[in-house]
N, C-alpha and C positions, 0 to 999 in steps of 0.2 A: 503911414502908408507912403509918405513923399521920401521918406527919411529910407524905405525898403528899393523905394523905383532909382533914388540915388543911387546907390550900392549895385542896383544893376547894372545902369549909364555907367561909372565906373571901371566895375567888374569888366564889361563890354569893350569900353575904352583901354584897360592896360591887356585885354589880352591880343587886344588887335594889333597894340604895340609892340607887343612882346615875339607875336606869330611877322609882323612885318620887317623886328631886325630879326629876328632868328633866319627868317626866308632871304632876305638880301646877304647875307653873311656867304664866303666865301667858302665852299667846302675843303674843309680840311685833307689833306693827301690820306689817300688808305698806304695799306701796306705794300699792294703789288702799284699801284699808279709808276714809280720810277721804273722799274724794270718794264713793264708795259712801254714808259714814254722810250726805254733804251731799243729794245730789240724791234721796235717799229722804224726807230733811224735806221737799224742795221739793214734793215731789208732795202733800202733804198742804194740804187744802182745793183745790186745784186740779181737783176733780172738775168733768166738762164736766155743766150743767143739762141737765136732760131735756127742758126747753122748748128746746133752741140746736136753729139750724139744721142740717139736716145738708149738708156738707159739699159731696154733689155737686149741691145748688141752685146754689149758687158757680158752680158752674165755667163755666155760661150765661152771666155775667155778666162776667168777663175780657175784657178786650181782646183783638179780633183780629190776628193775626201781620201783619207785613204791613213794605213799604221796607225791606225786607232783615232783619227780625225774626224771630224764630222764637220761639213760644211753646212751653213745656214743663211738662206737669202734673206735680210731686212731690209733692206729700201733700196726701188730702181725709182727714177724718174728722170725724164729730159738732163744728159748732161752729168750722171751719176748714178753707179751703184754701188754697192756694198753688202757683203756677206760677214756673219760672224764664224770665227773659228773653233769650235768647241774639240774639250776633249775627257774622256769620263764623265761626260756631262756638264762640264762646267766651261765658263768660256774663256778662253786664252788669248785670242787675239781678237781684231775686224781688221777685215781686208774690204778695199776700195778700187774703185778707178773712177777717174772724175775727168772730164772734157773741161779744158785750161782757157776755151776760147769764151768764156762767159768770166773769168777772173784770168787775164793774163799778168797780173804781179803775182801771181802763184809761179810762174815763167821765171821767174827774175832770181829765182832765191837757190837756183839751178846753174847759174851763169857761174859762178864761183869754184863750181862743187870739182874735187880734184877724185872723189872715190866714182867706181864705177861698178852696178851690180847687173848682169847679164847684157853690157855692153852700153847699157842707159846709166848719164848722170844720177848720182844717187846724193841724199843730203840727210843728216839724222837731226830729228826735230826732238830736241829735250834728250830725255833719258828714254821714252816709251812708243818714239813714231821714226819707221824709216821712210822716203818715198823715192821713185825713181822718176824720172821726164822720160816717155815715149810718145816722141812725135808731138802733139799738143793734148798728152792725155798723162796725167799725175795717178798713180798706183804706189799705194801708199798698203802699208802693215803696222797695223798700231797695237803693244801691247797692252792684254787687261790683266794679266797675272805675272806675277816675276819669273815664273817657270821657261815664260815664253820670251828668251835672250835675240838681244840684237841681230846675233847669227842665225836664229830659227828666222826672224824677220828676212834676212835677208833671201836664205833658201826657200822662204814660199815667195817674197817676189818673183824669182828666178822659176820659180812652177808656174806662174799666169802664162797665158797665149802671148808671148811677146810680140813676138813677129808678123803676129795675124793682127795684134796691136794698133802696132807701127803702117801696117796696111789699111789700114781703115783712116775714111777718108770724114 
């Protein structure tokens, strides 16, 4: 009997052990943790100005659908919109406009630019993004399929509201 109450004290004794390093023990990173710790730095300074446009003045401004085009809105909010550009159903481009006074080094990469498409500095970003500077507002054509050529980018810039754009305050 002394020999069984042993074996309990024991038993009792290493599992209290065993549960007090396992629980001080430092948890191991999961799989998202980095990326979690990454895009939480990102957001920082990234706040949109409370002077930026809001979102659904944009959307007057977009190019109308049209030769087998279909326009699609995905995201307005404070400071930015965005449509996608379909066509047979499938999508070809996204079209933007984004208010530059919430990121003005977006500003900066314009100062250089020697092309010009509807009268606005234009700059080409990689193989797949054009964007133009009006006034403090970045309008941008980014392709999603090869069909849809730098010069298609450029002529739907030239289709936005430019001028009514530039007028906005």
């Amino acid at each position: 009997m002394i020999l069984h109450c042993g074996r309990k004290a024991v038993a009792a004794l290493l599992l209290s052990v065993l549960l007090l390093t396992t629980a001080c023990n430092a948890k191991a990173p999961g799989r998202f943790d980095q990326t979690q710790k990454e895009s939480t730095q990102q957001r920082k300074g990234q706040a949109v100005t409370k002077t930026a446009t809001q979102g659904g003045e944009f959307n007057k401004l977009f190019p109308n659908a049209g030769d087998g085009y279909q326009r699609v809105y995905t995201q307005e909010k404070k400071g930015f919109a965005e449509a996608k550009l379909k066509k047979g159903g499938k999508e070809v481009a996204l079209l933007s406009i984004s208010d530059t006074t919430s990121t003005p080094s977006t500003v900066a990469k314009f100062s250089k630019s020697t092309k010009k498409i509807g009268g606005y500095p234009a700059v080409e970003v990689g193989k797949t993004q054009t964007a133009i500077l009006v006034g403090k507002y970045q309008v941008k054509a980014l392709s999603r399929d090869s069909s849809f050529t730098a010069s298609d980018r450029a002529d739907w810039l030239e289709k936005f509201n430019l001028s009514r754009l530039a007028s906005l305050k």
